[in-house]
C-alpha positions in Angstrom: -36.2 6.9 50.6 -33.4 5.0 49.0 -31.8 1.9 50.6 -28.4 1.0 51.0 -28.2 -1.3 48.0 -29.9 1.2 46.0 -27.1 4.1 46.7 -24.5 1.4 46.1 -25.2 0.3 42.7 -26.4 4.1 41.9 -22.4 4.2 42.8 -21.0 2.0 41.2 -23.4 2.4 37.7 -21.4 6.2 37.8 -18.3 4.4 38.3 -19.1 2.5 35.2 -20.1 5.0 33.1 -16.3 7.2 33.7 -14.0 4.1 33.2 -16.0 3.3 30.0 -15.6 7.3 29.1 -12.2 7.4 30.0 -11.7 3.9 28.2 -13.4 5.9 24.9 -11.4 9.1 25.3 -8.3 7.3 25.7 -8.9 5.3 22.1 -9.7 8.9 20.9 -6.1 9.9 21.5 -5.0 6.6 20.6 -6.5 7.2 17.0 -5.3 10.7 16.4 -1.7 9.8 17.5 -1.6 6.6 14.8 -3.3 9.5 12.1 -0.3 11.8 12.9 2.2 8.9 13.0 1.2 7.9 9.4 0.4 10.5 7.9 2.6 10.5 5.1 1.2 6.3 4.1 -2.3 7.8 4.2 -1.7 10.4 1.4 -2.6 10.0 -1.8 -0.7 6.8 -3.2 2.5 7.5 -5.4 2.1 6.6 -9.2 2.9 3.3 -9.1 3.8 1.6 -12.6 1.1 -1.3 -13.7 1.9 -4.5 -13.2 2.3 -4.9 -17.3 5.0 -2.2 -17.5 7.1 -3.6 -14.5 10.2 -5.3 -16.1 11.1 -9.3 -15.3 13.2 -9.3 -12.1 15.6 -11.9 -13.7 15.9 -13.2 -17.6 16.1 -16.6 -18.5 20.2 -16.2 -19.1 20.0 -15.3 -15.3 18.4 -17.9 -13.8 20.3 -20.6 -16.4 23.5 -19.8 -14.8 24.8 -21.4 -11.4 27.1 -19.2 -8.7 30.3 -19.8 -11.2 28.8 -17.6 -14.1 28.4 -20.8 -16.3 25.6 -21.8 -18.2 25.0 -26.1 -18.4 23.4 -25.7 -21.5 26.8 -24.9 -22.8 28.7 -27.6 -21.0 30.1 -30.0 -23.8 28.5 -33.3 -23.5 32.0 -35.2 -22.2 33.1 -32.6 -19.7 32.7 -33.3 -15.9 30.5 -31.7 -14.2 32.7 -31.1 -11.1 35.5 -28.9 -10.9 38.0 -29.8 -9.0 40.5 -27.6 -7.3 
């Protein structure tokens, strides 16, 4: 014969076990909605061009020249260095 205490944690082992199989369903559908959300990044990667092929993102002219389009290296030596307006 089964005591009180006996039926009660028989009771609430069972309620347990379907929280922690609804918890495990529920990340099942979790999963397959993030699959089908990115599907398309989980293809096969795009050719992507190596990294010794990729051209500079700026030249050294570029990066010489301040917001005016002038380069300091060409500044004469007695010239100011501030415009003025």
């Amino acid at each position: 014969m089964r005591t009180a205490s006996s039926v009660l944690s028989g009771r609430f082992r069972d309620i347990v076990i379907r929280i922690g199989a609804a918890f495990c369903a529920q990340r099942e559908i979790d999963a397959q909605r993030a699959l089908q959300r990115y599907r398309e990044l989980l293809e096969q990667p795009h050719e992507a061009p190596h990294v010794s092929e990729m051209s500079p993102v700026a030249s050294e002219e570029d990066t010489s020249r301040n917001a005016n389009r002038v380069d300091p290296r060409e500044r004469a030596a007695g010239q100011s260095t501030f415009e003025r307006a």
